[in-house]
N, C-alpha and C positions, 0 to 999 in steps of 0.2 A: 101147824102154823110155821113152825122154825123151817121143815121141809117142804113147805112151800115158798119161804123167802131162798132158801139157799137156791134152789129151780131157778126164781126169778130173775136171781142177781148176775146171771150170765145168760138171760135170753134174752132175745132182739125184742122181745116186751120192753123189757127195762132200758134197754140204749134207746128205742124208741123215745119213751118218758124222759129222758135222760136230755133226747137234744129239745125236747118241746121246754123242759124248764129252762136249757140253757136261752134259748132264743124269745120267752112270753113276755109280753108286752112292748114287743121292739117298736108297734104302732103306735103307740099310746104315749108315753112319757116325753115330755118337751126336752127340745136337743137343747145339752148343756154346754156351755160356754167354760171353756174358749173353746177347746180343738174342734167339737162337731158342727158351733156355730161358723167357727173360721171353715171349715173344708165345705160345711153346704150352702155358706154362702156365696163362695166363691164359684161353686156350679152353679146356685141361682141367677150370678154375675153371669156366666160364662152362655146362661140357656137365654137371657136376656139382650146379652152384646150379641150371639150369635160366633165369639169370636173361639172356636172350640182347639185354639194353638195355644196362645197364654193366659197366664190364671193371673185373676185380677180380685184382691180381696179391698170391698167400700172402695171402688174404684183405685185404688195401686197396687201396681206389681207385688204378686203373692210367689216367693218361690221357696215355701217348706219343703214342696212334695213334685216329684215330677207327674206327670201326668192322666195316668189309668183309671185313677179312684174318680175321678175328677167325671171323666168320658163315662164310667157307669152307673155313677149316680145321674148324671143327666139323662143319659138313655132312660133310666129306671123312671127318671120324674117326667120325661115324656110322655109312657105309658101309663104310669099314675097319679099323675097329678104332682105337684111340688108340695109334699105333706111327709110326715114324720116314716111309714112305712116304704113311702118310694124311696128318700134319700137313706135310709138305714136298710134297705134292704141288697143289695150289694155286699153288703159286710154279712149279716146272716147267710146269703148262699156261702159267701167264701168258707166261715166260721162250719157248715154244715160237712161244705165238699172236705175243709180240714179233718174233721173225724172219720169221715166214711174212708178218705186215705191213709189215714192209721191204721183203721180195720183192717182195709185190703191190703196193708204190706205187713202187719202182724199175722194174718190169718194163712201169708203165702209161709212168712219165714220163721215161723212158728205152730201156731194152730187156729181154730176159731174161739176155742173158752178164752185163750190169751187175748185174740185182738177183741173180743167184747169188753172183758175188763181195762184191755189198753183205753178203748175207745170212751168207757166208761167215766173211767180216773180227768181224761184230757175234757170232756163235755160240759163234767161236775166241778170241777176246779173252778175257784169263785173269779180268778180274775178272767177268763177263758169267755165267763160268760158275761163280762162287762164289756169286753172288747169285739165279741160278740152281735152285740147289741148296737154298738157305736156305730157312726155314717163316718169312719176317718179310716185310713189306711191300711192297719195292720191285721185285722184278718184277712186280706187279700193278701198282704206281704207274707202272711205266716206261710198260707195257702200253698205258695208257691216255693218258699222254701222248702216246706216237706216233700213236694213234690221233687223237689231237684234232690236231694240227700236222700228219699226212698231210689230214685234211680241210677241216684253214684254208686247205692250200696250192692241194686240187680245187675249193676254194669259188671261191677269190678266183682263179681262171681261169675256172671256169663255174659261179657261182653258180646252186643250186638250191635249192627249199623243205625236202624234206627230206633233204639233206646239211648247210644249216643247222643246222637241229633234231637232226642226231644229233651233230655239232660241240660243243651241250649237256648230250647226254648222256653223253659220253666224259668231258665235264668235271665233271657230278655224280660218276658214279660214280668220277674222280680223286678229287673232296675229299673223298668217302668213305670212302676207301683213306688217304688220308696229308693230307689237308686243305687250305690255303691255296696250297701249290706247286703242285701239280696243274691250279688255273687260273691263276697266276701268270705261269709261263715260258707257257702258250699267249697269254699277251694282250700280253706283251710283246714277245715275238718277233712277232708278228703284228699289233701296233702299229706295230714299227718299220721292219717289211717295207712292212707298205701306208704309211708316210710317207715312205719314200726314194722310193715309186713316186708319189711326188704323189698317193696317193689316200686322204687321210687321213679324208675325210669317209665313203667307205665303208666305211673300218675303224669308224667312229665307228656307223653306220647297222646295221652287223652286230652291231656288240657290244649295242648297248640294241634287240635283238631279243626282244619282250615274249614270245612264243610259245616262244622259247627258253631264257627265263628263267623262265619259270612251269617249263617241264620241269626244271628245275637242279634248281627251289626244290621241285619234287616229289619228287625222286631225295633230296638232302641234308636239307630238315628235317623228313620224320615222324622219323626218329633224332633230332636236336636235341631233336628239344620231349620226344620220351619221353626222355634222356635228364636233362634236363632236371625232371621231374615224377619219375626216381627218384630223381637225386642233387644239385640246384638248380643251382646255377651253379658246382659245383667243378671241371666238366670244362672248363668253357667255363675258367675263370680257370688251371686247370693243363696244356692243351693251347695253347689259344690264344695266351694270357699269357708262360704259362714257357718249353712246348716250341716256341714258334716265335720272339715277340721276344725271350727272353730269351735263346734258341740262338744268334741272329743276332748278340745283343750284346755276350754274354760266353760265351767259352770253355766249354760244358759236359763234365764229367769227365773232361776232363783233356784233353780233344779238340780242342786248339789245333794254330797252324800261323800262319808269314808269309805274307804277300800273293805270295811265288812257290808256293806249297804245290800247288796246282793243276795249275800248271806243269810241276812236278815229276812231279805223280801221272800226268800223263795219260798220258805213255807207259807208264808200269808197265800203266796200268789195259788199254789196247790192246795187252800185249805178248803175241803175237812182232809187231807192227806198230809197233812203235814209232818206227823209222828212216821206214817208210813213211807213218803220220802227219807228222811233221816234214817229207819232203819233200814232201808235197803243201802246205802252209801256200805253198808258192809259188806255187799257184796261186791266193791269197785275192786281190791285185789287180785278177783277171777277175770279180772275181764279181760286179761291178757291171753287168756286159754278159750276165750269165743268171741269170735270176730263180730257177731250182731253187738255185744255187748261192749266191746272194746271201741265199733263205730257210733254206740248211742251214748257211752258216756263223753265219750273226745266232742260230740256236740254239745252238750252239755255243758263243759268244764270247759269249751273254745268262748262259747257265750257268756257265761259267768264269768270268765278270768279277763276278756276282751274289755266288756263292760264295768266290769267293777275298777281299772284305770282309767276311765271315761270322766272326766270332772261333770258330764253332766250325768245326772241319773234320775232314773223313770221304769217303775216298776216292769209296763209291760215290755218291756226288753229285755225282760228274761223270759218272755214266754217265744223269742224267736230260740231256744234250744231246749224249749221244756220237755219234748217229743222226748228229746234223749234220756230223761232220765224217768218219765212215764214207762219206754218198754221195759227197762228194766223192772219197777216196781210190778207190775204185768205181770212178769215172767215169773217172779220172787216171791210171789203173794203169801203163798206159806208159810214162809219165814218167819210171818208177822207172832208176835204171843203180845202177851201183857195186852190186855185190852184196854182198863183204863188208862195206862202212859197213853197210847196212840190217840184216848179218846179227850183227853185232857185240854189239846187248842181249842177244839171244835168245842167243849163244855165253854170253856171262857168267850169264843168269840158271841156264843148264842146266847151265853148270861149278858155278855155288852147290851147284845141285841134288845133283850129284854129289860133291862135297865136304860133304855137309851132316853124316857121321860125323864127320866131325875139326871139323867147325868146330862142331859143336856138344861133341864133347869139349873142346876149347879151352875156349868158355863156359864148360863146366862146371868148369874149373882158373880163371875170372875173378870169380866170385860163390862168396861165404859163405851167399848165401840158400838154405834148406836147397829150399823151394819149387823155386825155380830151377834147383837143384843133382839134386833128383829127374826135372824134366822133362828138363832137357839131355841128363843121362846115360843113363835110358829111348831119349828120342830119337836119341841116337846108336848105341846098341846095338839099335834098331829098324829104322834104316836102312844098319844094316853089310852085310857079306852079299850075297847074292843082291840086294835093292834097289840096294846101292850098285852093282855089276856091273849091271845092267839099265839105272841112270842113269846111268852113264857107256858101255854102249850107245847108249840112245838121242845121248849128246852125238856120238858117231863117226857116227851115222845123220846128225844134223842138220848134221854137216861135208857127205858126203856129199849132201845136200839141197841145201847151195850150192855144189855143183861143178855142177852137173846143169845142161845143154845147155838152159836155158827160158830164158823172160823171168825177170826177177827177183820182180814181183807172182808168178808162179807157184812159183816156188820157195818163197819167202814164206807161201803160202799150205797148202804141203805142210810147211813148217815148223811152222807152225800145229798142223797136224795129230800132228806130233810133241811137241810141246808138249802139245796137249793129253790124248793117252795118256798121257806121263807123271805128268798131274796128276791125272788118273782113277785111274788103276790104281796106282800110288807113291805120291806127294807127300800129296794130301790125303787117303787115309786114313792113311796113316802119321801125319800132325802131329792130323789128329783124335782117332787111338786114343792118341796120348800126353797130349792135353788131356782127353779127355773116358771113354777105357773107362774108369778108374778111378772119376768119379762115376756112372757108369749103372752100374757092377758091385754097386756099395756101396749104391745108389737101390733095385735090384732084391732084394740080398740082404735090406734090410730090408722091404722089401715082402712077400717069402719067408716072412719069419717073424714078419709081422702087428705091427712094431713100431711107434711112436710116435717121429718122427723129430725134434730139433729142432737149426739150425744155430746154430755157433760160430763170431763172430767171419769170416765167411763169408756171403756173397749166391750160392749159386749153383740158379739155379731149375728148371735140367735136373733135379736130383735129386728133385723136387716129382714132376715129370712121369713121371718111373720109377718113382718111391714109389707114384705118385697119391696122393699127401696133402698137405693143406699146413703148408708148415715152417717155423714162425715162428723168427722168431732170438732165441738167448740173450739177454736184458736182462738177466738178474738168476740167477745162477746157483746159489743158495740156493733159485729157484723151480724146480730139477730135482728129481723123482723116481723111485723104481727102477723097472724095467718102460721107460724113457726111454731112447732112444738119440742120440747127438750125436754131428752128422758136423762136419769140421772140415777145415782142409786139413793136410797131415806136418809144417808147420811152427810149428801150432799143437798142436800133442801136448803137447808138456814142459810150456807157459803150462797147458793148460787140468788135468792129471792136478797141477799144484802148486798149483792152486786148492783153497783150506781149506774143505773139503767134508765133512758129515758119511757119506757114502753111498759104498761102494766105485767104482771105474773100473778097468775094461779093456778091451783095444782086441780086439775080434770080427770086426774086416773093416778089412785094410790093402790097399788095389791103387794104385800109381802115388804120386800126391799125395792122395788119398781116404783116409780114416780113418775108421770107426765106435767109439763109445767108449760098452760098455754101463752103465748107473746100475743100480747094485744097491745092496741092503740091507747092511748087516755083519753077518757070519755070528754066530751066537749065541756070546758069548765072547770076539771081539773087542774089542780096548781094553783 
């Protein structure tokens, strides 16, 4: 048995398996609110206006993101319909082409057992495969990032004209995807790479390469200027401006964190590797004596150190330089000993797992918020049961895992594997159907019956995307009339039905934390 798992854990069997749990269920689970409701419903605005220059989220100017995600999630919902697999499926190719490009640049500049287990580590990693999953940005943005740092690193070995030129256009099509970061970390990491090698002048010769700078300035600004000629300089000032210096400088909604915050994240973000990232950090002293190693930890440690002065902070932001410190654990695999130290996060995260009925009953005897008080207890009575018996399954399987006669990176990596069933099949859709069945239930019942939607005291843009309509929010509550429906969340029921209203209310669709509350007329005789 032992030698049949060790077989498995470096064949394209297992990375096969490997991307199928990272990406299962990307059909199924309702888009969560905010980021996925905000970006697909902005492409349902966009496939609806027709107007495929600027992004419009519930009718106003939307400028998070420049434009790419935007153009393939609608292409996608073109051909499939406007449903949960077309708008997320953009993100899954991205998240896929990302592994298979580690592969094929670990398997050139090193070997093929390395880039399996590279590719392995990057697929299994639990945040990798939430973002994954996602209808928003960043596995597209990742995508292309790796793409341009695998080719800064074949250039500046054996520079060619057009591995050059395509170095360029990995980097248009970044800032067209999520803007200024995209060539950022590539010129810094590859600034600082070719200066430690004393070759500063060819990093200097490569970068103001006009041929490839014309291609950039072709890929990035026909969208600028049409954006531009339809909505003048407000995206420029509320992208440029707000969502990037103004991210960097002060905390945006609510998304702070200290100068260790990073620190912190990054084993969660590689977990079950989390013991095996930390012990490879030993080997950061050699990396002056091999240049693949010297250019995957400087992206690494460009990304962590960037970000963690960032007043705003957000996990997946360290997965724009996770790449770097994957090849090394790759390469170092052997290093590993002490099997339970390594296996110890992954025993806690899956005991959470397995306790998440009681500890989320607990929660719910800690909050008076009725909000909170509806999720908790759904969520605990969700994963009673059969989930809770299967999750603490798996946690006997992953004891099992680290007994087992391997090296420890193998066992590790069949961990992985247990991990990430768990989070396919249990975990996240159990915490999605608690966040989100109730607004797509309540999106679609009004959809059902041809209503007029508008939000109370409440942003949530998934229910736009189920409605397909767009749902301005209550300003002025005297501006309601009958035939009107107002979704709201449980917590907000008592506030809005004691609202001095001349027009009847009652609630027509309650599931979870979602409420429908229909405006009607008074019946004749009333009063």
């Amino acid at each position: 048995m032992s030698q049949y798992l060790s077989r498995f854990s470096t064949s394209p069997l297992a990375l096969a398996l490997a991307l199928v749990l990272m990406v299962w269920g990307f059909w199924s689970a309702p888009l969560y609110d905010l980021d996925e409701g905000a970006f697909t419903e902005a492409t349902r605005e966009m496939l609806a206006s027709g107007n495929y220059t600027s992004i419009y989220l519930n009718g106003a100017p939307r400028h998070d993101k420049p434009i790419l995600i935007y153009w393939l999630q609608a292409a996608s919902a073109q051909l499939f319909g406007l449903n949960e697999f077309a708008l997320r499926l953009p993100s899954v190719l991205a998240a896929l082409a990302w592994v298979w490009v580690l592969f094929a640049f670990v398997r050139r500049q090193v070997d093929r057992e390395t880039a399996i287990v590279a590719a392995l580590l990057l697929s299994l990693s639990l945040y990798v495969g939430l973002i994954a999953r996602a209808a928003v940005a960043d596995a597209l943005l990742n995508l292309f990032l790796a793409l341009a740092m695998f080719d800064i690193y074949r250039y500046w070995k054996q520079p060619a004209r057009g591995l050059h030129l395509r170095i360029f256009l990995w980097l248009g099509l970044g800032f067209l995807t999520k803007g200024p970061v995209a060539v950022f970390f590539p010129l810094l990491v590859s600034g600082l790479f070719y200066a430690s090698l004393g070759s500063w002048r060819d990093w200097v010769r490569a970068v103001f390469h006009w041929p490839g700078i014309a291609l950039f300035l072709a890929i990035v600004l026909p969208w600028h200027i049409a954006v531009y000629l339809d909505t003048g300089w407000a995206f420029f000032e509320g992208f440029y401006l707000h969502h990037n210096l103004d991210r960097y400088n002060g905390a945006m909604e609510g998304h702070g964190g200290s100068l260790l915050y990073f620190v912190a994240v990054a084993p969660l973000v590689v977990m079950p590797f989390a013991g095996w990232l930390l012990a490879t950090l030993r080997r950061l002293p050699e990396a002056r004596r091999d240049p693949l190693d010297r250019f995957a930890w400087l992206w690494f440690f460009c990304v962590l150190l960037f970000f963690s002065f960032s007043a705003t902070k957000l996990p997946h932001y360290l997965l724009y330089g996770i790449i770097g410190v994957l090849i090394p654990m790759a390469r170092y695999r052997g290093d590993l000993r002490r099997a339970w130290l390594h296996f110890l996060p992954v025993f806690v995260l899956m005991a959470l797992f397995a306790l998440l009925p009681q500890a989320l009953e607990w929660a719910a005897g800690q909050t008076g918020r009725l909000y909170e008080l509806t999720l908790f207890r759904e969520g605990s009575a969700r994963f009673s049961g059969t989930p809770q018996w299967l999750l603490g399954g798996a946690l006997v399987l992953l004891v099992g895992v680290a007994l087992l006669r391997l090296p420890v990176w193998q066992r590790l990596v069949l961990a992985g594997f247990v991990q990430g069933a768990v989070v396919a099949f249990i975990v996240l859709p159990g915490v999605m159907g608690v966040l989100q069945d109730g607004p797509r239930a309540a999106a679609l019942f009004a959809r059902a019956h041809d209503k007029s939607v508008v939000f109370y005291r409440v942003h949530q843009p998934s229910v736009s995307v189920y409605a397909q309509q767009v749902i301005p929010k209550l300003r002025d509550p005297a501006a309601l009339r009958p035939g009107q429906w107002v979704y709201l969340r449980i917590d907000k029921l008592d506030d809005f039905l004691a609202l001095p209203l001349p027009w009847d209310r009652h609630v027509v669709f309650r599931q979870g934390p979602a409420v429908l509350v229909a405006i009607e007329a008074p019946e004749a005789g009333d009063g």
